[in-house]
N, C-alpha and C positions, 0 to 999 in steps of 0.2 A: 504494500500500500504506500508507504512512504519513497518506494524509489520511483513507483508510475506517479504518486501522487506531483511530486518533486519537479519530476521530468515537465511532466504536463504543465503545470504551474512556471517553471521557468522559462518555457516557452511561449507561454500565453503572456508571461508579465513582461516580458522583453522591451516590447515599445514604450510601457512606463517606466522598467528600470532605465533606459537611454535617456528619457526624458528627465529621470529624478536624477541622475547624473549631472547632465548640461546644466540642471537648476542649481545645483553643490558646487559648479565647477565657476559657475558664472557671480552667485554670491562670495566666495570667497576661495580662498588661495588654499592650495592643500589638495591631499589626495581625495577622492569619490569614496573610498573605502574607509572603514575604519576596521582594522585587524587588532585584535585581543584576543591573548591565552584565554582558555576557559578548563572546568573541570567535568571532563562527562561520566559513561562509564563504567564504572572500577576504578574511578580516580582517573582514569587515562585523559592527559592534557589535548586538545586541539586547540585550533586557530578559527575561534568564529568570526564571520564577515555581518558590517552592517554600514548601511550608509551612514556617513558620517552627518551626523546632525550638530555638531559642535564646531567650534573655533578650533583653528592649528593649535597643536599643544594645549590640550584643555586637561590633559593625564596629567600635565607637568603644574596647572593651575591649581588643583586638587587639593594639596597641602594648606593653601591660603584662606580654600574653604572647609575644612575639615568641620569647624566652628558654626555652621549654618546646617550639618547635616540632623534631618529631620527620620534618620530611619532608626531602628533598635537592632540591635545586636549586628550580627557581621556585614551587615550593606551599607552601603554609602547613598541617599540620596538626596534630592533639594528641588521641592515642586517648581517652585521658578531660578530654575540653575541659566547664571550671569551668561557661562559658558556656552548656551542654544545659541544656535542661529536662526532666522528668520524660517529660513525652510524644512531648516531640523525641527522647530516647533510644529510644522503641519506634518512631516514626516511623522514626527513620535505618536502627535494625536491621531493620524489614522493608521499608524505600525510600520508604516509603508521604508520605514529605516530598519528593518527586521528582514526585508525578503531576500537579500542575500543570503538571509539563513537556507534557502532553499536550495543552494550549494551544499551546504553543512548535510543535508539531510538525505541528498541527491549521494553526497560520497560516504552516506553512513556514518557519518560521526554527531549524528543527531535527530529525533523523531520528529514527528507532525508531533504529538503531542506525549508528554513528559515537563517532570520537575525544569525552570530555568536552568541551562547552566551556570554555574557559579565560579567567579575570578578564584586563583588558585590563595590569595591574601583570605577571601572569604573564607573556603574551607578549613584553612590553617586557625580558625576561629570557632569554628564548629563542636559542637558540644558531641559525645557520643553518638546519640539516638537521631541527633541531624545525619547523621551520616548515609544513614538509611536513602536518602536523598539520590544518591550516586549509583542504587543499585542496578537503576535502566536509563537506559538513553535519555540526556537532553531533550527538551522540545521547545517545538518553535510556538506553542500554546500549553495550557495545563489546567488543570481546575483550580490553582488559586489564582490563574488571568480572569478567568470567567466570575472568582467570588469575591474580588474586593481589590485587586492588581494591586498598584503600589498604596490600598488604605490599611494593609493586614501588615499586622508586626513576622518579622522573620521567624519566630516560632509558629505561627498562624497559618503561616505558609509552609513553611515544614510539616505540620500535622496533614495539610491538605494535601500536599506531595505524597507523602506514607500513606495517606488514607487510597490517593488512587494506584500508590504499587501493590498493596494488599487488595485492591476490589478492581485491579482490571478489568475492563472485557469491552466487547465489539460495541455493545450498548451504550456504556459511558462513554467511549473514546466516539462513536457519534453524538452523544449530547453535548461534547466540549465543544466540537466542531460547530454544531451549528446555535450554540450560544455564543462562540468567540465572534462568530460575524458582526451580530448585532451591538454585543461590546464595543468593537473595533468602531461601528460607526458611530 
């Protein structure tokens, strides 16, 4: 499912990914891409892709805002981060900065739908029972996108992770699917 779903998907999103390109390229200086370690897996490290929705060097800006971060426990985040760019802002709100992940998931090193990958800094924070997290593939959706995205504390999101590698099945993994639509819009 995830290698036709993939395929299919990256060839239909084609003329919008060129176009969300020329729009990154033409707002500001810097690559199209943004490349970041992640942990999928077994712990096993890759390189997820996402359109870059920030400023050149916005990793490097991070320290300066440390002090603004609104998340709990091992994530970093900040609902109006300095760092967005104009088009990164409509990118993030419709996800549309996530479909390169369709690469990730096209080469296997990530599902349609599973726990986020997490930066390998996050893990390295990770309590025991978070670990749990790691035991199936990354995804590019999950069921704590669909129950509360970034409003759920990082344990809230951990429960929800565990909860859907213990009650897999063909059923949930269609109800994510077609709730994450209407989220997304």
């Amino acid at each position: 499912v995830d290698l036709v779903f993939s395929a299919l998907a990256l060839f239909t999103a084609a003329p919008l990914m060129a176009l969300i390109a020329f729009m990154i390229k033409l707002e500001s200086p810097g690559p199209v891409l943004f490349k970041q370690e992640r942990v999928g897996r077994n712990g096993r490290r890759f390189t997820v892709y996402k359109f870059r929705s920030m400023v050149q060097g916005a990793e490097e800006q991070k320290v300066t805002l440390l002090h603004l971060n609104e998340a709990e426990g091992p994530l970093f985040k900040i609902r109006d981060d300095p760092r967005i760019t104009r088009v990164g802002k409509l990118l993030r709100k419709l996800s549309f900065d996530e479909l390169p992940q369709l690469y990730n998931i096209f080469n296997g090193e990530m599902s349609l739908i599973g726990p986020r990958p997490p930066l390998p800094k996050e893990v390295e924070q990770y309590q025991e029972w978070h670990k749990r997290r790691l035991e199936v593939a990354p995804g590019l959706t999950g069921l704590s996108q669909i129950s509360g995205r970034s409003d759920l504390t990082f344990d809230e999101t951990a429960l929800l992770d565990i909860y859907y590698i213990e009650n897999w099945s063909l059923a949930l993994d269609t109800k994510i699917i077609l709730q994450t639509i209407p989220r997304v819009i």
